[in-house]
C-alpha positions, 0 to 999 in steps of 0.5 A: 085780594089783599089777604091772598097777596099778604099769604103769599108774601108769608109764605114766601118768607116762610120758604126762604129759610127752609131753603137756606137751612136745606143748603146749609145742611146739603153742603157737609153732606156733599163735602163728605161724598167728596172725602169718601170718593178719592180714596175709593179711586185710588183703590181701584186697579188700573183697567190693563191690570185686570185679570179675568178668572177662568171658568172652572168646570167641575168634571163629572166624576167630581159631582157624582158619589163614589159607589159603595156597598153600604146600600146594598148591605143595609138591604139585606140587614132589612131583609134579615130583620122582616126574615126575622119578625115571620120566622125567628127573633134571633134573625131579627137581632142579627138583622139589626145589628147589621143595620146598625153597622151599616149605618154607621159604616155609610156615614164614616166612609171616607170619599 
């Protein structure tokens, strides 16, 4: 039993100087939370001088895209342009042109 009461006795001595550098190293720390909290305070408005944002609801017809043509347009440009592989490559051309311009007409409409 001795050597069980002489282990615990360094054991002790052991944890005490752990415990104090825990505090030495604990105590800037705390005093850097103390440094950082006021300012933080000071920063915050006074609870009467809040103001609330109000809800903007989009309408709808801010969500939703404006009707165009172009899609219509580049049906037919495809139309001409399988008109164009059954009866003439001169169709098929111009079909593609047409597609062509209307891609380019969809993707510069201005809204």
């Amino acid at each position: 039993m001795t050597k069980a009461k002489q282990l615990d006795k360094k054991r002790e001595k052991s944890a005490q100087p752990e415990t104090q550098s825990a505090q030495v190293v604990a105590a800037p720390a705390e005093q850097e939370q103390e440094e950082v909290t006021p300012p933080q305070a000071a920063e915050q408005p006074a609870k009467g001088a809040v103001k609330k944002r109000k809800k903007v609801v989009p309408k709808e017809e801010d969500l939703m895209p404006r009707s165009s043509i172009w899609p219509l347009v580049t049906t037919v440009a495809i139309s001409l342009i399988l008109v164009g592989f059954v009866f003439q490559p001169i169709v098929c051309g111009l079909g593609v042109v047409l597609l062509i311009g209307c891609i380019i007409g969809w993707i510069y409409e201005r809204r």
